[in-house]
N, C-alpha and C positions, 0 to 999 in steps of 0.2 A: 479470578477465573474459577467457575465453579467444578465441581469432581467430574462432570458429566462431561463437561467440556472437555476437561483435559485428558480422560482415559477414553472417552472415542476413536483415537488412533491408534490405541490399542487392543479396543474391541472390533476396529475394523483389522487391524491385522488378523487377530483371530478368526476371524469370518474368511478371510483370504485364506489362510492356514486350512483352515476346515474345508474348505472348497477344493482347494489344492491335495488335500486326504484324497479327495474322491474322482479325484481327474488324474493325479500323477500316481507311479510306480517309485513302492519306497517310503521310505517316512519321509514327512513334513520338516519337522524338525533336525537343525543340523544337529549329526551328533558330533559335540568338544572332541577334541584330542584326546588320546587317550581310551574310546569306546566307552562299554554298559558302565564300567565303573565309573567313568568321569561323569554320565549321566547319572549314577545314580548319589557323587557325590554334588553335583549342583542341587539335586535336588533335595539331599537330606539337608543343605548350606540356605537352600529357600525357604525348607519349612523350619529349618530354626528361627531366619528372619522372622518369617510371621510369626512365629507364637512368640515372640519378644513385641511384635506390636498388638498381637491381641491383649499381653498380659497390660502393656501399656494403654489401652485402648482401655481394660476393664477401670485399670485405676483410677484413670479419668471417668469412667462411667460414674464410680463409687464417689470421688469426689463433686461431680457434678450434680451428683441426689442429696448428698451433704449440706452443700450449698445453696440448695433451694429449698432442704427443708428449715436448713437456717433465716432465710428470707423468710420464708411463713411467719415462725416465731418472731420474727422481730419486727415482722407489720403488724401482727396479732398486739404486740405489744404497745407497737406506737399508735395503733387505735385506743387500746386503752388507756393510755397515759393523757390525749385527747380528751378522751372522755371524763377523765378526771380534771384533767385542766378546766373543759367547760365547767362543771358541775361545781368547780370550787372560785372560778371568776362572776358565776353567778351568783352564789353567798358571799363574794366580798363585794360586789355591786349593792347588793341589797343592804347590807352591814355599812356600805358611806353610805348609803343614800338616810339611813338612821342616824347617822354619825353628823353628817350634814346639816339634817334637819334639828339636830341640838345643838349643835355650833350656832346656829343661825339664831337660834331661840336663849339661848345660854345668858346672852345678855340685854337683848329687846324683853328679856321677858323676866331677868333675873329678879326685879323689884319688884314687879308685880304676885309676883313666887312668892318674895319674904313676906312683903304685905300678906298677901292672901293666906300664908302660912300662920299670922300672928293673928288675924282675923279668927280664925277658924280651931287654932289652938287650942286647947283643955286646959294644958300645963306647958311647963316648960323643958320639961323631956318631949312633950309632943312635940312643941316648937321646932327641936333642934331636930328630929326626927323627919318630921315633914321639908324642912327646910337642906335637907340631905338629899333626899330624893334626886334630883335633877345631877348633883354630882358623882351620885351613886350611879344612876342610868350611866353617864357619858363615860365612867370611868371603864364599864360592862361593857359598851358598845366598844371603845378604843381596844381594851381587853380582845373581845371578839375580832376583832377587824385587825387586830395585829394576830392572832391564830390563824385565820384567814388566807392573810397572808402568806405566813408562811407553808401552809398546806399547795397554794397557787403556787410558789416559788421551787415547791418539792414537785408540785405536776409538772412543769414548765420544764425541771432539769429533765422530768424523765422524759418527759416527751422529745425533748431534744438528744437524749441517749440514744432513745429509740429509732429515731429516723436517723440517727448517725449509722447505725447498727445496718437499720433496713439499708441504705445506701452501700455500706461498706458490704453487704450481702449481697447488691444486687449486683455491684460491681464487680464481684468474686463469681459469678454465676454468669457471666458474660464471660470472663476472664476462662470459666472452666468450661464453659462453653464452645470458644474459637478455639481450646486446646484441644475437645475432643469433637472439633471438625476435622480439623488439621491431621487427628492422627486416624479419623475414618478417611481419608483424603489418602494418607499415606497406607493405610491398610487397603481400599481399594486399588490403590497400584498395585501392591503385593498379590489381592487376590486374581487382581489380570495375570499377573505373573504366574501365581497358580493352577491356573485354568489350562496354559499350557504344559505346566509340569505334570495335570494331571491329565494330559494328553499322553505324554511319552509316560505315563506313569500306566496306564492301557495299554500300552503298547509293547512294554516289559514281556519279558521270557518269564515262565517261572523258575526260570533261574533266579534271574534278575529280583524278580518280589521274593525268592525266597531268602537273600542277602539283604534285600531292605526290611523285611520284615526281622530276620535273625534268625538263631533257633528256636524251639519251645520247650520250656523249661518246665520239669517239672512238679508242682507245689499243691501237697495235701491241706484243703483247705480246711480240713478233719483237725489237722495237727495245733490248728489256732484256737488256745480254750475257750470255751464258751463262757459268758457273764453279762451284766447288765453296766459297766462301765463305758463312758462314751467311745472311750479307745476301742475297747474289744467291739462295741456293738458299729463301730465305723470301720474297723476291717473289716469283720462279714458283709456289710453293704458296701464296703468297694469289690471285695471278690465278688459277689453278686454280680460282678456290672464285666467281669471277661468275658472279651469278645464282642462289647460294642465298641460303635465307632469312634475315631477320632474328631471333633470336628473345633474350630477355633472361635471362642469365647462362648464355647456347652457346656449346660452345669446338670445335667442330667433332665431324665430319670434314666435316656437311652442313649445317651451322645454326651460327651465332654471334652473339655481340653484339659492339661494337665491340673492346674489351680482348682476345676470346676469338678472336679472330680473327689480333693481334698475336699470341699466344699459340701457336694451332694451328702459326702460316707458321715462326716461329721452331724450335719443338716439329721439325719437317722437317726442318730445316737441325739437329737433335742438338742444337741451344741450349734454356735454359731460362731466359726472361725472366719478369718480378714478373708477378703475373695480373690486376691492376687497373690504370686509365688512372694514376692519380694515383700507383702505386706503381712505373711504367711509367716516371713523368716524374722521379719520384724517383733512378731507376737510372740505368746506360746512363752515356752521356756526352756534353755538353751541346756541342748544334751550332748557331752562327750561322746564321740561313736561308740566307745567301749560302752556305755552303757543305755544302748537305745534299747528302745522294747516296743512289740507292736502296739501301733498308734499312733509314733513318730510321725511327724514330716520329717523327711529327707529333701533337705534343700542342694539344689544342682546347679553348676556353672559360678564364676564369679560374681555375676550381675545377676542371679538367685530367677534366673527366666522360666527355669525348669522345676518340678518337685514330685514326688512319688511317696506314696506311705509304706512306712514300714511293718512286715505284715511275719517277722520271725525268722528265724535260719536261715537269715541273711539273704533274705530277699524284700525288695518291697513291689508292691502295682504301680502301675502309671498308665498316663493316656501319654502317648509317646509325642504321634507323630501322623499325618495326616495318610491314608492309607495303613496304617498300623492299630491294630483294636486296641483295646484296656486290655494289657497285659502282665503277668507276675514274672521277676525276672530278676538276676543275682543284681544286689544294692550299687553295684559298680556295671554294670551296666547298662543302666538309665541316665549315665552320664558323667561327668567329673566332680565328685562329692563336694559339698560346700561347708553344710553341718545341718545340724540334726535340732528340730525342734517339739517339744510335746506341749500340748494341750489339755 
């Protein structure tokens, strides 16, 4: 069943929803037990969902370009290994067919050889010299044609490495293929889901946004020294970027998600860090909190879904949360610390 199919009934809901805005008195949506705060903990519990399948979604992105440039490579390869195999079955072709024609000759014509050798003789070092010849060729030709050989037997393995290779690439690219259908399948659920959270999310008090937003914290971006290191020059380009949006798998120059944001500041400072939180926590190198220093990643939650850079007195930035801009804010809360990785 494809995506379209299956979330139809959810975009018609929404369409009924919507229509239902503009005919009824009241919101649309029920609100859970509990009031604004139960709404606004569904909804901070939806958008953690999603960015656990965005970041999910990127990995598989990353993996799925891996995989097909692996495939490139290893048709590129098994062409040429082809090409070699031709080129070396053609010189051992030619090589018997020499080979052949002194076989055949070797002894219809052995006597005639000696004769004609003794005939034609000066001496008898000539003699033996002339009378060589023919054993000499065949010994050349055999010589050749077992080189040959094994040149064909060396193309022959690669070429069969190679199409092992392509096959197992392309298999792997099908394989990463249906995973990140699968998980755009389940991200477009999520973002139907969305659509109405960001209905009630309009529809909030400013009360309400100003509890899902937090407070505003406040962070002299003066106080982060200046230098030419990747760290320091990827804090200033993350501070650079408060107050743009949140949005799920943005990697700037105006919008990001949390990953894509580590991503962009790094991206500035001429580095090229892994593109997903958990691939983020994977790299790098691993720092005791006592001794992080700005440039950090700060990896969040146990499943490493979340991350924010560390940006000094104990604060880091992050792209939070969808409705919430790039913002600087104390190291604990942007979430449940994991650990600290630098670059």
């Amino acid at each position: 069943m494809t995506v379209a199919r299956r979330t139809l009934p959810f975009v018609a809901a929404l369409m009924a929803a919507a229509t239902l805005a503009t005919t009824q008195p009241g919101p649309v949506f029920a609100e859970p037990t509990g009031g604004p705060q139960s709404v606004l903990a569904r909804y901070k519990q939806m958008s953690i969902q999603a960015e656990k399948s965005a970041e999910a979604m990127n990995k598989a992105q990353v993996e799925y370009d891996k995989q097909r440039g692996v495939v490139v490579t290893q048709r590129k390869a098994s062409v040429s290994a082809q090409r070699r195999l031709d080129a070396a079955n053609a010189k051992m072709s030619a090589a018997q067919t020499k080979l052949d024609a002194l076989a055949r000759a070797s002894y219809r014509g052995a006597r005639v050889n000696r004769l004609y050798a003794v005939l034609v003789s000066d001496s008898p070092q000539d003699l033996l010299n002339n009378m060589s010849d023919l054993e000499v060729l065949s010994r050349q030709s055999a010589a050749d044609l077992k080189s040959i050989k094994g040149i064909a037997k060396d193309a022959s393995n690669a070429k069969k490495s190679a199409d092992q290779a392509a096959a197992a690439a392309s298999t792997a690219v099908k394989d990463a293929a249906r995973k990140r259908g699968d998980l755009q399948a389940k991200q477009a659920d999520l973002q139907l889901e969305a659509v109405a959270v960001r209905a009630v999310y309009k529809s909030m008090t400013g009360k309400e946004l100003a509890a899902l937003r937090g407070p505003k914290y406040s962070f002299d971006a003066k106080a982060v020294p200046k230098g030419t290191s990747p760290a320091t020059v990827a804090v200033h380009a993350a501070l650079s970027r408060v107050g743009d949006p949140y949005v799920w798998g943005a990697t700037g120059p105006d919008e990001f998600d949390c990953s894509g944001l580590m991503l962009w500041a790094y991206k500035q400072a001429g580095k090229t860090i892994p593109r997903t939180s958990e691939a983020q926590l994977a790299g790098g190198k691993a720092v005791d909190r006592k001794d992080i220093k700005p440039g950090d990643l700060i990896i969040y939650y146990p499943d490493a879904h979340h991350v924010g850079l560390y940006v000094g007195n104990g604060y880091v930035i992050h792209a939070s949360t969808f409705g919430v801009p790039v913002a600087v804010v104390p190291i604990d809360k942007a979430g449940p610390y994991n650990s600290a990785r630098r670059y």
